[in-house]
KEKE-3310 file (N, C-alpha, C; in steps of 0.2 Angstrom, whole numbers, plus 5000, padded with zeros to 4 digits):
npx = (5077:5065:5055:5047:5041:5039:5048:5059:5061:5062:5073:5085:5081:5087:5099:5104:5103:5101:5111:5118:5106:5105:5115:5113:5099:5105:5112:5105:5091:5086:5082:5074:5064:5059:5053:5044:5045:5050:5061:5070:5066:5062:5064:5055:5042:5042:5039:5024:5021:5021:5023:5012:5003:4989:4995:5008:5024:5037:5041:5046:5060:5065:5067:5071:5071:5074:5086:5102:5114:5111:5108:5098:5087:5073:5076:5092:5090:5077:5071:5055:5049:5051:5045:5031:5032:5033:5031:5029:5018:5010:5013:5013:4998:4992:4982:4979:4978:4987:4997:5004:4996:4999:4989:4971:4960:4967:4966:4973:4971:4972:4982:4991:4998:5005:5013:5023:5028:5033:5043:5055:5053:5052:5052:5057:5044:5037:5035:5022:5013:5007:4995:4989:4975:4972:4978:4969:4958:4960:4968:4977:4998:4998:4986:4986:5000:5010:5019:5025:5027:5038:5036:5031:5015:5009:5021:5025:5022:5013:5005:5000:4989:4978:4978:4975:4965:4955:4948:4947:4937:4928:4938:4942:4933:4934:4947:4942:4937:4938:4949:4962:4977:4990:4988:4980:4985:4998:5010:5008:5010:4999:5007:5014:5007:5001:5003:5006:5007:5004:5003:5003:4996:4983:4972:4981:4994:5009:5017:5016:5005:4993:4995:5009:5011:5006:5017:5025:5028:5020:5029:5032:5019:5021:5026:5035:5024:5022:5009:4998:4990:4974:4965:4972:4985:4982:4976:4975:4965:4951:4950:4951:4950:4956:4960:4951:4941:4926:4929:4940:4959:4957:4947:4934:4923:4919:4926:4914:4909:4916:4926:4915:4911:4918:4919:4912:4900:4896:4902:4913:4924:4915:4901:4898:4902:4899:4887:4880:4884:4891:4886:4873:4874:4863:4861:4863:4876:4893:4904:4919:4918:4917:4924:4939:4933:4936:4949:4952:4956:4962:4973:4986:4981:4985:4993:5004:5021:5023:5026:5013:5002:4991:4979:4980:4983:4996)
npy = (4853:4852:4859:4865:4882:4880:4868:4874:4885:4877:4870:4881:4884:4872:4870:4883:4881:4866:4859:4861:4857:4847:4837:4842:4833:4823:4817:4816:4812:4798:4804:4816:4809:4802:4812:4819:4826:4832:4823:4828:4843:4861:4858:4846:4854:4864:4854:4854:4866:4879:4892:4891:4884:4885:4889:4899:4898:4906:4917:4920:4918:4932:4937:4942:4930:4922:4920:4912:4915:4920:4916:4917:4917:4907:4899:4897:4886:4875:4879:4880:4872:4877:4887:4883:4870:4852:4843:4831:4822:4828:4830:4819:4815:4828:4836:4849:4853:4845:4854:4868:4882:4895:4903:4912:4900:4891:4875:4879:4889:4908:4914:4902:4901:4914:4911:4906:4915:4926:4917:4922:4934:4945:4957:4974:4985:4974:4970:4972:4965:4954:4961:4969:4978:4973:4961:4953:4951:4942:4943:4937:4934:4934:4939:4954:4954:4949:4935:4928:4936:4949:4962:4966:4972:4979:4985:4996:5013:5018:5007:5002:5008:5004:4992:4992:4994:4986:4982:4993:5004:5015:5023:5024:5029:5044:5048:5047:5064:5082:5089:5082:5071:5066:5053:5046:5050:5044:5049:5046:5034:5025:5016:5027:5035:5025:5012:4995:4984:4986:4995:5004:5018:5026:5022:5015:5023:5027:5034:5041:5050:5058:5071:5070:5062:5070:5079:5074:5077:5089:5101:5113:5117:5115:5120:5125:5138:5156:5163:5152:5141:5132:5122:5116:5113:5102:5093:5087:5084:5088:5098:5094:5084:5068:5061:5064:5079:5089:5104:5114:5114:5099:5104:5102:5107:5122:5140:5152:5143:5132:5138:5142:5133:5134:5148:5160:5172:5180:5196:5199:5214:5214:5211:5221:5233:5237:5238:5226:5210:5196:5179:5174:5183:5193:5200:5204:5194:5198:5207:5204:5189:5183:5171:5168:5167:5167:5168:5175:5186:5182:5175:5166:5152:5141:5144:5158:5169:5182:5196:5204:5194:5187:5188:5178:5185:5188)
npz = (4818:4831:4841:4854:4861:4874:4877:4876:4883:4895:4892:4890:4908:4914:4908:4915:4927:4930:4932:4946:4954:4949:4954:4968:4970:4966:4977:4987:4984:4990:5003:5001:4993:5002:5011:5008:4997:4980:4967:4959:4958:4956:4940:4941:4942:4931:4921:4920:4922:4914:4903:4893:4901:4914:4924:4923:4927:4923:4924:4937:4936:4935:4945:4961:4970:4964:4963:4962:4968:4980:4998:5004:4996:4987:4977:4981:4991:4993:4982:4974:4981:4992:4996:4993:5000:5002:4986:4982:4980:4975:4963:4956:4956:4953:4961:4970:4983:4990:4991:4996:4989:4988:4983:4982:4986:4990:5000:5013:5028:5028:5038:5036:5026:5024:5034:5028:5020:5032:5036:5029:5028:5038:5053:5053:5042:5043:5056:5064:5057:5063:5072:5065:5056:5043:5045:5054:5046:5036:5027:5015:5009:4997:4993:4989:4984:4968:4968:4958:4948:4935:4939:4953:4954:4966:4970:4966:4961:4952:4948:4962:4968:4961:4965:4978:4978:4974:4990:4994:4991:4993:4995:4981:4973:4980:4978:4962:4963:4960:4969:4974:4981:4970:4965:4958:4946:4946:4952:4965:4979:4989:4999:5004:5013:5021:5030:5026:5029:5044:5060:5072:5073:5069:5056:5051:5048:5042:5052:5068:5070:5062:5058:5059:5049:5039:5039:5032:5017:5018:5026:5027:5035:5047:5060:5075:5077:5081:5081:5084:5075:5082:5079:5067:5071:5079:5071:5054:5047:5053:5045:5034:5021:5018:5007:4995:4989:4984:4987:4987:4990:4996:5005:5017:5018:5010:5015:5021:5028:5033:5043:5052:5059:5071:5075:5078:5074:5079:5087:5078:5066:5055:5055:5067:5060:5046:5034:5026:5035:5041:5037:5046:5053:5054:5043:5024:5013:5015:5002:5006:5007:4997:4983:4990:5003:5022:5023:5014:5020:5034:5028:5032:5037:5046:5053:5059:5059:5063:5071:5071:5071:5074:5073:5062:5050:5044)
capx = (5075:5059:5055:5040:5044:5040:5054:5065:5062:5063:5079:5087:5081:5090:5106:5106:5101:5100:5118:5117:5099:5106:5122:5110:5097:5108:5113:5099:5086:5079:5078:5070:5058:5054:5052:5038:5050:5052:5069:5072:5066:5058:5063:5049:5039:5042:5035:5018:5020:5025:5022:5006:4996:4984:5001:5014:5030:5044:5043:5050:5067:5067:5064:5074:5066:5076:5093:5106:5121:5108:5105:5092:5081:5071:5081:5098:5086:5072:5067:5048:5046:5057:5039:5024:5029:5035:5027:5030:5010:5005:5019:5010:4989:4991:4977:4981:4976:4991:5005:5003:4999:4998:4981:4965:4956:4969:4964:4972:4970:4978:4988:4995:4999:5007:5018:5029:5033:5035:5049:5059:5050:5051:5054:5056:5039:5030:5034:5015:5007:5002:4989:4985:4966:4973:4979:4963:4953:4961:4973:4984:5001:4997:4981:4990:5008:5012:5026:5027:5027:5044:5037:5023:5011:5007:5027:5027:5019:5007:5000:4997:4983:4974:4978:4971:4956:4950:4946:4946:4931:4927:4945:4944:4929:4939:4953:4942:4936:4942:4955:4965:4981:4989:4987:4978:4993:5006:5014:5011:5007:4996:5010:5017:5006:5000:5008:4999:5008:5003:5004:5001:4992:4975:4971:4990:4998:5017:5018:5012:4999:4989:5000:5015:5012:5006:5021:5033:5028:5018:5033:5029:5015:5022:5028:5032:5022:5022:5002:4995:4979:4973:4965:4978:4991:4979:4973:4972:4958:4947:4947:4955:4949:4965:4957:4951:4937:4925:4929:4946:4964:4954:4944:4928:4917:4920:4926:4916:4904:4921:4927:4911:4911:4919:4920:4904:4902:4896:4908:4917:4922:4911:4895:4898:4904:4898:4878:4880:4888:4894:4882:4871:4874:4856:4862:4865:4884:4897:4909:4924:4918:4918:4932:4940:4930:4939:4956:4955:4960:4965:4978:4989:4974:4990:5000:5008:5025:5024:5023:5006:4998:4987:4973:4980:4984:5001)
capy = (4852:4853:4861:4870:4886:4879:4863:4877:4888:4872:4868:4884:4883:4866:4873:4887:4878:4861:4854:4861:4855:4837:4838:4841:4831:4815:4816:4818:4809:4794:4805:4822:4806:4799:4817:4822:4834:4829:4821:4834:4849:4864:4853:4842:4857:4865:4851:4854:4874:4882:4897:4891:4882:4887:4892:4899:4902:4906:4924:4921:4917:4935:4941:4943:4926:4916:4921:4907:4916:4925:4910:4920:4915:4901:4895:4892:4881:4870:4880:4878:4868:4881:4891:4879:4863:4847:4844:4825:4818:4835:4829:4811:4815:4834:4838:4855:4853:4842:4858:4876:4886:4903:4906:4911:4895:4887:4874:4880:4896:4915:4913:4896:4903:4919:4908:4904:4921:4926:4914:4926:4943:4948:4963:4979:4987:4971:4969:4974:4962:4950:4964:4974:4976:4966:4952:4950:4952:4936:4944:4934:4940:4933:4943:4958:4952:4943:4932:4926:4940:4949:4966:4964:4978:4983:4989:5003:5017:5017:5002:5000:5009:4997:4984:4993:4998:4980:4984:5001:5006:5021:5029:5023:5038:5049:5049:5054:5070:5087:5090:5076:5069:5066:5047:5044:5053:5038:5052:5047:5029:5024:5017:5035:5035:5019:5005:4990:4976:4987:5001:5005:5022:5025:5020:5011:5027:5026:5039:5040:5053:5061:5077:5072:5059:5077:5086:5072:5081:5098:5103:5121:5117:5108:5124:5129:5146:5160:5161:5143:5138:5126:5115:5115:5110:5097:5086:5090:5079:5091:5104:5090:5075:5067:5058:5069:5083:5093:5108:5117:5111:5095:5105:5097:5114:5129:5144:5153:5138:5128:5142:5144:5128:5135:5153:5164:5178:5189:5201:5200:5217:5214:5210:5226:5240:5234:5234:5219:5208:5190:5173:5171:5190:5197:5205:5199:5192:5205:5205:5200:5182:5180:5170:5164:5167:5170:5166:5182:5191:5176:5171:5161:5150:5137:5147:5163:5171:5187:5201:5206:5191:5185:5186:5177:5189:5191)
capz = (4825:4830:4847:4857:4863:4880:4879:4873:4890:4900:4892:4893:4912:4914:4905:4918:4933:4931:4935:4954:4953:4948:4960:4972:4972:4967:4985:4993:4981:4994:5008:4999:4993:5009:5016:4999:4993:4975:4967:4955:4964:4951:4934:4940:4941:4924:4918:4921:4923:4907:4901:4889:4904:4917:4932:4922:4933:4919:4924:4942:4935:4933:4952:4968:4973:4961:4963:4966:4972:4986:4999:5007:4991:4991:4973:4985:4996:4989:4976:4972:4986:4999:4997:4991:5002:5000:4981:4976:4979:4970:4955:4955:4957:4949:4967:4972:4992:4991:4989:4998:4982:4989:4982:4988:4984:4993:5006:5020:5030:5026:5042:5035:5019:5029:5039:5024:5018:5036:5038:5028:5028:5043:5054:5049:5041:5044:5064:5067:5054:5067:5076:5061:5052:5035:5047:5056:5040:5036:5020:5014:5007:4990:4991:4985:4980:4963:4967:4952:4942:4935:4944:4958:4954:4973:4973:4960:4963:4948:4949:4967:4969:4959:4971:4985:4976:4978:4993:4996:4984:4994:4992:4974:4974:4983:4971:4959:4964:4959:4973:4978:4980:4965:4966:4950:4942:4945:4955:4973:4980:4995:5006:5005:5021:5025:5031:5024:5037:5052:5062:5079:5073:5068:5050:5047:5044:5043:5056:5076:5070:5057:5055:5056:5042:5034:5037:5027:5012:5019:5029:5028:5039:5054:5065:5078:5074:5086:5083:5081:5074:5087:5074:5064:5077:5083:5068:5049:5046:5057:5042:5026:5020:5015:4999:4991:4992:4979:4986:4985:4993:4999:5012:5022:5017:5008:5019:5028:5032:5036:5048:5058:5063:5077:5075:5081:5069:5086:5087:5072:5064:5047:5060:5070:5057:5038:5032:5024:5039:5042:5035:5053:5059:5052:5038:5017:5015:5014:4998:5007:5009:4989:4983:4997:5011:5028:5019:5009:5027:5036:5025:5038:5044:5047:5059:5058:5064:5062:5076:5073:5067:5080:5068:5058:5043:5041)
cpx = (5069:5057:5052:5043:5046:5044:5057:5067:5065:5071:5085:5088:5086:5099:5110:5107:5103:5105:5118:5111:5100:5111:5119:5105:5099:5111:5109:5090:5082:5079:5074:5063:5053:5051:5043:5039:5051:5060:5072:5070:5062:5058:5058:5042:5037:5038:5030:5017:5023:5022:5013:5000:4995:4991:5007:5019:5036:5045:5046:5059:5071:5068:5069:5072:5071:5082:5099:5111:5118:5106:5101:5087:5080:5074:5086:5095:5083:5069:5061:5046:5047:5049:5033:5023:5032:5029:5028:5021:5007:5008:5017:5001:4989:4986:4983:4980:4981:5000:5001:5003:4998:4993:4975:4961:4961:4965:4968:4972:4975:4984:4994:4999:5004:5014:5024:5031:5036:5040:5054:5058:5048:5056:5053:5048:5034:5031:5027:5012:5005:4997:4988:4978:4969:4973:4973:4956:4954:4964:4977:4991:4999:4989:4983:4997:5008:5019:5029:5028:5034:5044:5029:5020:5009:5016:5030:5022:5012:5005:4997:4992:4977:4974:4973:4962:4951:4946:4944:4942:4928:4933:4945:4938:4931:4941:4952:4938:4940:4950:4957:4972:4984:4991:4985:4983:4997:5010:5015:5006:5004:5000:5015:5016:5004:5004:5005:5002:5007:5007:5001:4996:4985:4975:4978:4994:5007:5021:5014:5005:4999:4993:5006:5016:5010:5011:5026:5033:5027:5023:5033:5023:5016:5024:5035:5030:5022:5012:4999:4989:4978:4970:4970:4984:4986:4976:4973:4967:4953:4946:4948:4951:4954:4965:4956:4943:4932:4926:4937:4953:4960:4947:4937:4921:4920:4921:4920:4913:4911:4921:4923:4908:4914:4920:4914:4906:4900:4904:4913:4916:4915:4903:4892:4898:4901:4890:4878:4887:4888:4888:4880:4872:4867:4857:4864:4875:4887:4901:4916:4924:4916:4926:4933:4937:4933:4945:4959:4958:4964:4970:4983:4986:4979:4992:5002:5016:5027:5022:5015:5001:4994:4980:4973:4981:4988:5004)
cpy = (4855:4855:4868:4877:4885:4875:4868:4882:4883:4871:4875:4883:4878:4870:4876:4886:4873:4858:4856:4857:4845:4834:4836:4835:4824:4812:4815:4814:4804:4798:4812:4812:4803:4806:4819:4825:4827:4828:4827:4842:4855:4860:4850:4847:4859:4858:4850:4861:4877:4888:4895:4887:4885:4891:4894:4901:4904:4915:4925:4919:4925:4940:4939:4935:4921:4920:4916:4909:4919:4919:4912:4916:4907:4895:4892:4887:4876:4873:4880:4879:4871:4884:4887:4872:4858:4845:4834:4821:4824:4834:4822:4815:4822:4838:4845:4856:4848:4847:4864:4879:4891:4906:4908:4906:4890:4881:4875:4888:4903:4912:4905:4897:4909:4917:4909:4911:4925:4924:4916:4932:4945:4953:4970:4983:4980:4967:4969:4970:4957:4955:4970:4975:4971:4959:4949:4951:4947:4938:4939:4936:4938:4936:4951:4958:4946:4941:4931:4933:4946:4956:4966:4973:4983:4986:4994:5006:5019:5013:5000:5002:5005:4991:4985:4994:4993:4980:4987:5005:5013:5026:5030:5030:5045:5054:5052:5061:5074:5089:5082:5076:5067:5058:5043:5046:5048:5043:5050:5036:5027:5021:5023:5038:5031:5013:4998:4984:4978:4990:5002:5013:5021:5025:5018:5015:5026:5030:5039:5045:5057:5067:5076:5066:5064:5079:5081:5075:5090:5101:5109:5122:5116:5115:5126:5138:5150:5161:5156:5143:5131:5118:5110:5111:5102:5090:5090:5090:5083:5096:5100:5085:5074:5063:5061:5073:5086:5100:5108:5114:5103:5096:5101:5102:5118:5135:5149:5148:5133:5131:5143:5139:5127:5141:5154:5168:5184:5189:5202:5207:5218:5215:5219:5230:5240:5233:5228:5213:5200:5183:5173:5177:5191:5202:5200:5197:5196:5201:5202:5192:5181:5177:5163:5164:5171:5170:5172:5187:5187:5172:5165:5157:5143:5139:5153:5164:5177:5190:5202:5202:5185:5182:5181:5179:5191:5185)
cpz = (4827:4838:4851:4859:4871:4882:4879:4881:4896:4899:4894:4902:4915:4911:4911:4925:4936:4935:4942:4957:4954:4953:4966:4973:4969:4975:4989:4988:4985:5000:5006:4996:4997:5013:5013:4996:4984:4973:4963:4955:4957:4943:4933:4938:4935:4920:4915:4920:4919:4906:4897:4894:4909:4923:4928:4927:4929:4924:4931:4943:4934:4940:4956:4970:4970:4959:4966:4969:4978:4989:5004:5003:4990:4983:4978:4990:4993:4984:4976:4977:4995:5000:4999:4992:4999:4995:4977:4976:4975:4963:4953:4952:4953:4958:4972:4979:4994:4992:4993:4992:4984:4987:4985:4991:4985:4999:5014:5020:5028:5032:5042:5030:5019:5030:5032:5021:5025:5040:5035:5029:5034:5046:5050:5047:5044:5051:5065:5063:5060:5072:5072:5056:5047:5039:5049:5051:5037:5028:5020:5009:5001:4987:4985:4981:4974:4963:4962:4947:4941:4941:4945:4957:4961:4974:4969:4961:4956:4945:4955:4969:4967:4964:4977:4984:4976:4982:4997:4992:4987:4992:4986:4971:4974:4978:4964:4957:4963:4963:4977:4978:4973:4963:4960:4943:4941:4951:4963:4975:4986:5000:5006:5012:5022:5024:5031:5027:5042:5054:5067:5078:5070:5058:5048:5044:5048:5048:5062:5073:5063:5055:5056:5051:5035:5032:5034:5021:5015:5026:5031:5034:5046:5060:5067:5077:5083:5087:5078:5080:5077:5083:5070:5066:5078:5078:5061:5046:5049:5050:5033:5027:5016:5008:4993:4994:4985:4980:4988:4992:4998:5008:5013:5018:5015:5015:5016:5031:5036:5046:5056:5060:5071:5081:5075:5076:5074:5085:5082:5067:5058:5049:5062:5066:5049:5039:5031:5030:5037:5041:5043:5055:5057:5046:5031:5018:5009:5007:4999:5010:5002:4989:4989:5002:5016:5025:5015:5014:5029:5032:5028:5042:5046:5053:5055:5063:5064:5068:5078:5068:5071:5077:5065:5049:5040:5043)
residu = (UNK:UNK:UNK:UNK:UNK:UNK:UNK:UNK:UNK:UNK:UNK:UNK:UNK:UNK:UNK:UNK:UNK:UNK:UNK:UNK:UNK:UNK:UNK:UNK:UNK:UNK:UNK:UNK:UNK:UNK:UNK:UNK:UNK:UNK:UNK:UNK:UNK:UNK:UNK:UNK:UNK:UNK:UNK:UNK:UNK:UNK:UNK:UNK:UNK:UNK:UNK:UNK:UNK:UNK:UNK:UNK:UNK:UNK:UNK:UNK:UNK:UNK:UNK:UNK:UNK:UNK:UNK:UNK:UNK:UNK:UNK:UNK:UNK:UNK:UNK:UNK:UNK:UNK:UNK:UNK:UNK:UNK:UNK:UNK:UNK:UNK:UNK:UNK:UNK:UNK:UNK:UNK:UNK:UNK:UNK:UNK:UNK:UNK:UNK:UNK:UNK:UNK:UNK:UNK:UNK:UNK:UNK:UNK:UNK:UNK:UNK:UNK:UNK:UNK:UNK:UNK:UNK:UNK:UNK:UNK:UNK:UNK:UNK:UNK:UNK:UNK:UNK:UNK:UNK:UNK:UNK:UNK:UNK:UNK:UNK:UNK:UNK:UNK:UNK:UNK:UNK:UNK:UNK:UNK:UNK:UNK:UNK:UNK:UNK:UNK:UNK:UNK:UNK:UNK:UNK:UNK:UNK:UNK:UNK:UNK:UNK:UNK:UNK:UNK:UNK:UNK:UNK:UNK:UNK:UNK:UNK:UNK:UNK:UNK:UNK:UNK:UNK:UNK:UNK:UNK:UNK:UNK:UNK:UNK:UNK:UNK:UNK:UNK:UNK:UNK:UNK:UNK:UNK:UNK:UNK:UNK:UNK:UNK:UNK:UNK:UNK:UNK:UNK:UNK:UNK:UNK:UNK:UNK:UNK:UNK:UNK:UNK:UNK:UNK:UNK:UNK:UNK:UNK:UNK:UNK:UNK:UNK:UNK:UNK:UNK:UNK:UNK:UNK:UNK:UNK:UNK:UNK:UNK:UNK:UNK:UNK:UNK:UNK:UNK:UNK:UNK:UNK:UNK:UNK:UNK:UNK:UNK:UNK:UNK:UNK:UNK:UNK:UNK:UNK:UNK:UNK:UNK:UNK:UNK:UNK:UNK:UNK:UNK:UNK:UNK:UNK:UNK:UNK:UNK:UNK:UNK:UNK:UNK:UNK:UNK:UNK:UNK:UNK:UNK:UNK:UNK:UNK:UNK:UNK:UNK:UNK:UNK:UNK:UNK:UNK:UNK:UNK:UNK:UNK:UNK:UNK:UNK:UNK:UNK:UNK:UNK:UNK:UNK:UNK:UNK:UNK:UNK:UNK:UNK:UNK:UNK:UNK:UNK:UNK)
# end
């Protein structure tokens, strides 16, 4: 017996499917024809879309998508066609502006293309995509998501950065500088903080604000401290680039140029009492700003709760 590898897929299919497949559309066969739904429903499709040409599909028989006892999925529906449209002039002519394919080089619009996964995918995280930057940037979901494929690379955490990095070609810099998140690792993935079907916050973080989408990891930082560092309490991004950074724990500047961003060096003991006093006092720079900088006294530049830690130092 002499037989392709692709009849042999097809047949299996058929095997596993077919008879509900035929059940069904012996019933319904002149009015799925008069509607454009074809009469035999994926079977027809397989025909043309095999594993060895230009649109394979075998591999969504292995996905969420194509479960027939789940009648959520667009198998216990139309199959194919429950996604990509009534397909019988697309199964006659081959003409691809005849079927919704979910591509880019589709002829219709992202929000047309949208609609159809939107008619199941909704609520939940992607309540907001109708007024989020991707939607009005004109994404569509099959920009990032491979239906087809057995695991969508944007939904594991080391590969999704790749997806974004389309994109997001400055982040992809970021990531790799010395201090960063560990993103490039596989260990942490970018909806960790953003929420890529929209978010009411600023830059589509998964969280009303910038620190407290910090403290789902940095918990130790969140508070409430008895002496508060006002920057700290107020934004991280003010002293962090959340991407990455060339200097140490992702900061913005090395301490002490970081620090006297907002901090005078009048008055400061090292100023008053030390020859050698504080970067910007009139004097060369003291030894206790090697290293760490302010951080070698100021250890706490988070918060403290200590009695006598006002400074900062304890």
């Amino acid at each position: 017996m002499n037989m392709t590898k692709t009849s042999f897929a097809a047949l299996l299919w058929s095997l596993a499917f077919g008879a509900a497949s035929a059940s069904q559309g012996a019933a319904a066969a002149e009015p799925a024809k008069a509607s454009g739904y074809t009469e035999k429903g994926a079977d027809t499709c397989l025909q043309c879309h095999t594993d060895d040409g230009e649109s394979p599909v075998f591999a969504i028989f292995k996905t969420k998508h194509w479960q027939r006892a789940d009648p959520r999925t667009p198998m216990a529906k139309l199959q194919c066609e429950t996604c990509h449209g009534p397909a019988a002039k697309h199964a006659e002519a081959g003409d691809t502006s005849q079927i919704n394919s979910l591509k880019a080089n589709s002829t219709q619009a992202p929000a047309e293309r949208n609609q159809v996964c939107l008619e199941c995918h909704r609520g939940g995280s992607r309540t907001g995509w109708h007024a989020s930057t991707h939607e009005s940037n004109n994404l569509a979901c099959g920009s990032c998501h491979k239906i087809h494929a057995t695991r969508d690379p944007v939904l594991a955490t080391t590969t999704q950065p790749e997806v974004c990095y389309k994109c997001h070609r400055q982040q992809r810099a970021d990531f790799a500088k010395p201090s960063t998140h560990p993103v490039r690792f596989g260990k942490m993935a970018c909806s960790e903080c953003h929420s890529s079907h929209g978010s009411t916050s600023t830059g589509m973080l998964v969280k009303p604000t910038v620190n407290q989408t910090c403290f789902i990891c940095h918990a130790e930082k969140r508070g409430p401290f008895l002496w508060e560092h006002a920057p700290a309490a107020e934004d991280c991004t003010l002293c962090h680039h959340p991407h990455g950074s060339v200097y140490m724990a992702r900061l913005k500047k090395n301490p002490p140029m970081l620090c006297q961003q907002c901090h005078s060096v009048a008055g400061h003991p090292a100023v008053a009492r030390t020859p050698a006093g504080l970067p910007g006092g009139g004097a060369g720079g003291s030894g206790f700003l090697l290293a760490g900088g302010c951080i070698n006294c100021h250890s706490q530049m988070h918060g403290s709760n200590h009695p006598s830690g006002v400074k900062l130092m304890r």
